[in-house]
C-alpha positions as CSV (number, residue, x, y, z in Angstrom):
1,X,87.0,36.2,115.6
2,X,89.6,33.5,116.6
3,X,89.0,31.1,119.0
4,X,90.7,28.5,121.1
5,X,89.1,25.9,118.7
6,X,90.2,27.5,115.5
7,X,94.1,27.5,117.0
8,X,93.6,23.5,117.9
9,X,92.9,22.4,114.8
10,X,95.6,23.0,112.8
11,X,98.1,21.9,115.7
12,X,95.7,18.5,115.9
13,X,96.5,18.2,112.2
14,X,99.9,18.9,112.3
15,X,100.6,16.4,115.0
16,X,98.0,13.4,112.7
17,X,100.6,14.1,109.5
18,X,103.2,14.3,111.9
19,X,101.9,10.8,113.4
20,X,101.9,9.0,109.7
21,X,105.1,10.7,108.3
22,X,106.9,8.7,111.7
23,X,104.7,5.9,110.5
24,X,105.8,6.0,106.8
25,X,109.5,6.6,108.3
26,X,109.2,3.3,110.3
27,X,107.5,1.3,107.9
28,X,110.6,2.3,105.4
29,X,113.1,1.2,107.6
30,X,111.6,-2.1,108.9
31,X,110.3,-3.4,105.5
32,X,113.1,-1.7,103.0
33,X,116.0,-1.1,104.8
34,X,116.6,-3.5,108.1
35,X,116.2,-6.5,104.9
36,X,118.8,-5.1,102.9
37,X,121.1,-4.2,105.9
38,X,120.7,-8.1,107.2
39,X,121.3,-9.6,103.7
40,X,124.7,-7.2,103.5
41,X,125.7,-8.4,106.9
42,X,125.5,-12.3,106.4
43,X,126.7,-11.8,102.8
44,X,129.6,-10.1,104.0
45,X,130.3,-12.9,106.7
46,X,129.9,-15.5,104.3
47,X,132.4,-13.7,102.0
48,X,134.7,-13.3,104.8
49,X,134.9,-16.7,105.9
50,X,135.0,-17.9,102.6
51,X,138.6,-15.7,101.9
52,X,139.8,-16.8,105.1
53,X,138.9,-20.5,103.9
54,X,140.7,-19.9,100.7
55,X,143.9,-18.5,102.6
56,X,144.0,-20.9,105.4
57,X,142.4,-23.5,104.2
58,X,139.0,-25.2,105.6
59,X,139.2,-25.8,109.1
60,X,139.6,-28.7,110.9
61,X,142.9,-31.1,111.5
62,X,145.1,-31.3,108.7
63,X,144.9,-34.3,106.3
64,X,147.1,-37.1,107.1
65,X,148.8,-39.2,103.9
């Protein structure tokens, strides 16, 4: 015989592994990813100043002789 019970459980532990898998998702993307993404950005800034720097030269006024 089924009973209201017997149906709730399963949905109760579908929505707990559903609960960790969003945990394990978040976890991934604030301790692996958001790191890696924030190293490429200010890496990529620092390269792109640092070709702008080697075209234009550094900034400031120009040097007097």
């Amino acid at each position: 015989m089924v009973t209201d019970q017997n149906i709730a459980q399963p949905a109760e532990a579908q929505r707990r592994n559903s609960r960790m898998s969003e945990l394990l998702v978040f976890l991934t993307i604030v301790v692996l990813i958001w790191p890696v993404v924030a190293v490429g950005v200010v890496g990529g800034y620092g390269f792109l100043v640092w070709m702008i720097q080697m075209i234009f030269g550094p900034p400031g006024p120009p040097l007097l002789h």
